[in-house]
C-alpha positions in Angstrom: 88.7 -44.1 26.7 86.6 -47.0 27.1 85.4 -48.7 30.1 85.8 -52.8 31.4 82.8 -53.2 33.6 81.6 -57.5 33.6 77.7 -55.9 33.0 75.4 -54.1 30.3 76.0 -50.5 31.2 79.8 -49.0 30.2 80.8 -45.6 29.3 83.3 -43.7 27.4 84.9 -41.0 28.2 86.6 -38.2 25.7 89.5 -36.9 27.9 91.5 -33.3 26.9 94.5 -31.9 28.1 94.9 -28.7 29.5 96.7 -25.9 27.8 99.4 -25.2 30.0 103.3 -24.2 31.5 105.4 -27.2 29.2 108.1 -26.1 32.2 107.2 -28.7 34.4 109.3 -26.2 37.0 107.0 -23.5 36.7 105.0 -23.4 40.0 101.7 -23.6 38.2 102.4 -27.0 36.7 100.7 -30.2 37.7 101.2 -33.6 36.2 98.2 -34.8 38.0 95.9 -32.1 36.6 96.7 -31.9 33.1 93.9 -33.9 31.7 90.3 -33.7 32.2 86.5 -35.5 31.1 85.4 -33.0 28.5 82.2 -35.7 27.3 81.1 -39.2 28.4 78.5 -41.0 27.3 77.0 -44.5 27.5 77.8 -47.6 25.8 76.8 -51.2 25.8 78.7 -53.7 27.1 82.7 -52.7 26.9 83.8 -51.2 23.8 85.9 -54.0 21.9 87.9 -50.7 20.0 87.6 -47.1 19.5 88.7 -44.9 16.9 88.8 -41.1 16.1 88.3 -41.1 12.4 91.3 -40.5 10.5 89.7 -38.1 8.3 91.2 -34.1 8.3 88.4 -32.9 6.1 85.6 -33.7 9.1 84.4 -30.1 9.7 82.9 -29.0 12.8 82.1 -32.3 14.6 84.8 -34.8 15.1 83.7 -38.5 14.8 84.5 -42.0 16.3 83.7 -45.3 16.3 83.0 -47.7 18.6 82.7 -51.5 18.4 80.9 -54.4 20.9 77.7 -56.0 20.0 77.5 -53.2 16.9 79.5 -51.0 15.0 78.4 -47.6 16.5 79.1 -44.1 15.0 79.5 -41.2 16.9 80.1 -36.9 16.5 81.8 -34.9 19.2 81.3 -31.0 19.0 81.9 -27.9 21.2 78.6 -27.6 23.5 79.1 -23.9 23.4 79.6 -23.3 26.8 83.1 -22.0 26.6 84.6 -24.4 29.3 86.5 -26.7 26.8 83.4 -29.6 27.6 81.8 -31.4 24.5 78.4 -32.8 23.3 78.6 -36.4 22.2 76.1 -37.7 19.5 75.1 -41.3 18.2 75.0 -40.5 14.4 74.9 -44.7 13.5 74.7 -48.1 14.1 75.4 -50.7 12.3 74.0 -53.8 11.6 74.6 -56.4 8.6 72.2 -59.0 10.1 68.6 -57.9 10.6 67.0 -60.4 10.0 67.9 -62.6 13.8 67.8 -61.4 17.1 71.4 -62.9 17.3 73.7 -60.2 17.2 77.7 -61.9 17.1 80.1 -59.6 18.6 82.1 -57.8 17.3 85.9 -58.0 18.1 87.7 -55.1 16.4 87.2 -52.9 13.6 90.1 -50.4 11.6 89.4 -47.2 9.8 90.7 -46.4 6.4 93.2 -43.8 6.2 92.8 -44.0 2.9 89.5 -43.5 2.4 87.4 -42.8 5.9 84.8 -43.6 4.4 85.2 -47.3 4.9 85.7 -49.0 7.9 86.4 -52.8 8.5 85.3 -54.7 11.2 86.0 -58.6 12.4 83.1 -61.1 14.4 83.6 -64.2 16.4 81.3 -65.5 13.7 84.4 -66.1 11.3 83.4 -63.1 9.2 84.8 -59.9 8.2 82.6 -56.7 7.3 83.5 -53.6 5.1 81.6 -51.0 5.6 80.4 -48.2 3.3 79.9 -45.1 5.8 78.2 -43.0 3.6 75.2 -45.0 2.6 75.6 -46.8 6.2 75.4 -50.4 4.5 77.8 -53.7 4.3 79.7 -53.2 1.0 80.7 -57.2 1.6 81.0 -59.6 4.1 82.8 -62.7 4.0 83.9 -65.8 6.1 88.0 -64.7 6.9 88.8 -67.7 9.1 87.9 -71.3 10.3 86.9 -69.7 13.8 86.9 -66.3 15.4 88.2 -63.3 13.7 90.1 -61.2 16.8 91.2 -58.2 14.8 91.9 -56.5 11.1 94.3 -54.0 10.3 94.2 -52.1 6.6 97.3 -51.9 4.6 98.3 -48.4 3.5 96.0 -48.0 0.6 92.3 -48.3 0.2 92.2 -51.8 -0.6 94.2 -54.4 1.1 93.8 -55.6 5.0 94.9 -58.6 6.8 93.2 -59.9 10.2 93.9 -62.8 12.9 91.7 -65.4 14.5 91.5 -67.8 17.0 92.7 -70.5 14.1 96.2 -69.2 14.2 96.7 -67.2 11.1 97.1 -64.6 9.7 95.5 -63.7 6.3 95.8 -61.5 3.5 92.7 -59.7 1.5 92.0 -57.9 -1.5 89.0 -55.8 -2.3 89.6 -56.7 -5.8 89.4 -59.8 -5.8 87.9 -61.5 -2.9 88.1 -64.5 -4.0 90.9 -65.7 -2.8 93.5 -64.4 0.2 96.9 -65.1 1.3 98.0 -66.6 4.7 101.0 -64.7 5.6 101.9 -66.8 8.9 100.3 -69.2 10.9 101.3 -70.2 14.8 103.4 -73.6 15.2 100.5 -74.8 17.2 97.8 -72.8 15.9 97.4 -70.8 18.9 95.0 -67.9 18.6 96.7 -64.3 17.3 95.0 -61.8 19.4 95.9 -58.3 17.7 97.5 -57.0 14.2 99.0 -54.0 13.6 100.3 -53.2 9.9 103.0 -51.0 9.9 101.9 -47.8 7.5 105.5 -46.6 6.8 106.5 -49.8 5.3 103.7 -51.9 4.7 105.4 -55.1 4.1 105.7 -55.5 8.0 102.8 -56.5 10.2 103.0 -57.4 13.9 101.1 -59.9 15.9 101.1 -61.8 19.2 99.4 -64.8 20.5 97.0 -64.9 23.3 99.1 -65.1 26.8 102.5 -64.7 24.7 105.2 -62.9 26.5 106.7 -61.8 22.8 105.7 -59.8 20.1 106.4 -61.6 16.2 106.7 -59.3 13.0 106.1 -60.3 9.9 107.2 -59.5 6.7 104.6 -60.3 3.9 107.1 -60.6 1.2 108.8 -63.7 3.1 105.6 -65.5 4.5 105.1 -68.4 7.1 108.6 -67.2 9.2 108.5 -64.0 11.6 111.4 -61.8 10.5 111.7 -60.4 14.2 110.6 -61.6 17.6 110.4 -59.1 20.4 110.9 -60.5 23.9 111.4 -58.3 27.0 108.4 -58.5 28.5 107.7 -60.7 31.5 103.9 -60.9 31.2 101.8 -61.1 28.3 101.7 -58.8 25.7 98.4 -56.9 25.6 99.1 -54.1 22.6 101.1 -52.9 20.3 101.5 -49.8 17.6 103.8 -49.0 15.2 105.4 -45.6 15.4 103.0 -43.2 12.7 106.5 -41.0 11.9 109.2 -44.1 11.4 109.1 -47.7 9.4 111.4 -49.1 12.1 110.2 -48.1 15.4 107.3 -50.1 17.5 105.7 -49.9 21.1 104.9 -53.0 23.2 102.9 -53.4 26.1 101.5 -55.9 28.7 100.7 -57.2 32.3 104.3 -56.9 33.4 103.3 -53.3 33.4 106.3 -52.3 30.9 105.8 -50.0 27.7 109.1 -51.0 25.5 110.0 -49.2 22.3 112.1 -51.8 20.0 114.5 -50.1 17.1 114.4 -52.7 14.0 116.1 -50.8 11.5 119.1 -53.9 12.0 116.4 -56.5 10.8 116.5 -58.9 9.0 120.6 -58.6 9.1 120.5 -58.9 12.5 118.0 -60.3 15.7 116.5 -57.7 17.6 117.3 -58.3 21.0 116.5 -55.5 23.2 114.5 -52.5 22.9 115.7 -48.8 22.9 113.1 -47.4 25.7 111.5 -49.0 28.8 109.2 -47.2 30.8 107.5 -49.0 33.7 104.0 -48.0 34.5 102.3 -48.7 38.0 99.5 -51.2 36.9 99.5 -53.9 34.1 99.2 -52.2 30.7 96.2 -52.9 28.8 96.2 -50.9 25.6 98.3 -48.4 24.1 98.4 -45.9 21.4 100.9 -44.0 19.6 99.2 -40.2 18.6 100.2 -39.7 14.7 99.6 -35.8 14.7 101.7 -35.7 17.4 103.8 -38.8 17.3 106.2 -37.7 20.3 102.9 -38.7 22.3 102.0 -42.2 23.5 98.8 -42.5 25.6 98.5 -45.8 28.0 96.1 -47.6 30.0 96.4 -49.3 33.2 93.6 -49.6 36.1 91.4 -46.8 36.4 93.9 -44.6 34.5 95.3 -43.1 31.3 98.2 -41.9 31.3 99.7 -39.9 28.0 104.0 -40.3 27.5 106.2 -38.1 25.8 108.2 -40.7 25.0 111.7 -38.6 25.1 111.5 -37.1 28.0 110.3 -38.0 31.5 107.1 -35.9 31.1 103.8 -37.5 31.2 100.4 -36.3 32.2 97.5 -38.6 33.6 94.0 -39.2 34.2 92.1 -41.7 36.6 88.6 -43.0 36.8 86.9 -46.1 36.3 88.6 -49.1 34.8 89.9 -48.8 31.4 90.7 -51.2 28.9 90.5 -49.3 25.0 91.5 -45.9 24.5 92.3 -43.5 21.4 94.1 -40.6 20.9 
């Protein structure tokens, strides 16, 4: 969990839940207490995204990444002092221009599922970078969009990913051949696209949403330049969104109306999606969200100073609260 703070020093904070009674009748449960700070360590400026890797294979030390002026990496391990607490470690950072003082920021990166050992991140310098993590250099970097590149999202597969800018579009890439790319949509207006996610069950769906937008668009990449869904509900703008890691047809939206809403689209394209299947209304406006793949009943939000982690079935939910935060993983 990543902190907002308007100045150089930030943090991030690794946060574990407690092994306990599920039996939220059982007099030793508490909803309050289930999660606690098991690392933290510093970070420059707020963290623009962070990701556990996605690789099972990791061995001993579990790794992240982090992104703001740099791509960072980072290993989490056991400290050895048997109270559940970890020792964080800068293993990387990563910089493809070292030749100016000028560091552009970086917006958002996505690790390969595929292969972890590439990540992908985006720049308001109109560039995308791939990186090779193993020999910690740039395997290519190349100018995405006419302005800033907001976010990029890998395909299932270790070679395609799309990403968003503040020209309004959405665009198509292939590590093959780099050449050329695809624009999949672009905004009537060109309004900025803020965030991409690409749906990993059925990767012919992406969704997107426009800075202050109230709605949600998906897009299907075999039927380009038309959203095949729109998902209203929310009466603020929509801040995040994540596909469900165990279904093609389920997503999660979220925003400053303080609402998490989980839309059903196995109907589309036969039929609009009007409504979604779940609400849940949280006490703050909703900055981020993610959906937990090994345990996809788990969804993990953040509003305020907290982080609060949803079993989206059932009323339980267990939550944490400390200094503002904006990016979280779990």
């Amino acid at each position: 969990m990543g902190s907002y703070v308007e100045q150089y020093s930030n943090s991030v904070q690794i946060i574990k839940k407690r092994p306990s009674p599920r039996d939220p009748t059982d007099p030793t449960y508490s909803y309050e207490n289930q999660c606690y700070k098991a690392a933290e360590f510093d970070h420059p400026y707020p963290c623009t995204k962070i990701l556990w890797s996605p690789d099972i294979n990791g061995g001993a030390k579990d790794l992240l990444a982090t992104t703001g002026d740099y791509l960072r990496l980072w290993s989490v391990a056991d400290d050895g002092l048997g109270r559940g607490t970890l020792l964080p470690k800068k293993e990387a950072l990563l910089n493809n221009n070292k030749n100016s003082e000028y560091c552009a920021p970086l917006t958002s990166f996505d690790w390969n599922e595929t292969d972890p050992n590439i990540i992908g991140t985006s720049s308001i310098d109109t560039t995308c970078t791939i990186w090779d993590l193993a020999t910690q250099t740039a395997r290519t970097q190349l100018i995405a969009h006419d302005r800033e590149v907001f976010d990029l999202a890998w395909a299932r597969g270790k070679d395609v990913f799309a990403s968003v800018g503040a020209d309004g579009s959405v665009r198509m890439f292939d590590l093959r051949s780099l050449e050329h790319s695809t624009i999949i949509y672009e905004t009537p207006n060109l309004d900025p696209l803020l965030r991409l996610e690409w749906n990993k069950q059925d990767p012919n769906y992406l969704a997107t949403f426009m800075i202050d937008a109230q709605s949600t668009l998906v897009l299907d990449i075999r039927v380009p330049s038309v959203p095949v869904a729109t998902l209203g509900g929310h009466a603020g703008c929509v801040n995040a969104t994540a596909w469900a890691p165990h279904s093609s047809c389920h997503i999660c939206t979220a925003g400053d109306d303080s609402q998490a809403l989980i839309w059903d689209l196995s109907c589309m394209p036969k039929k609009p999606v009007e409504d979604p299947i779940l609400a849940y209304n949280a006490e703050g406006e909703i900055n981020n969200l993610q959906w937990c793949a090994k345990q996809p009943d788990w969804i993990s939000i953040a509003f305020g100073d907290k982080l609060q982690i949803r079993e989206y079935l059932s009323l339980f939910f267990v939550s944490y609260g400390d200094n503002n935060s904006c990016v979280l993983t779990i």
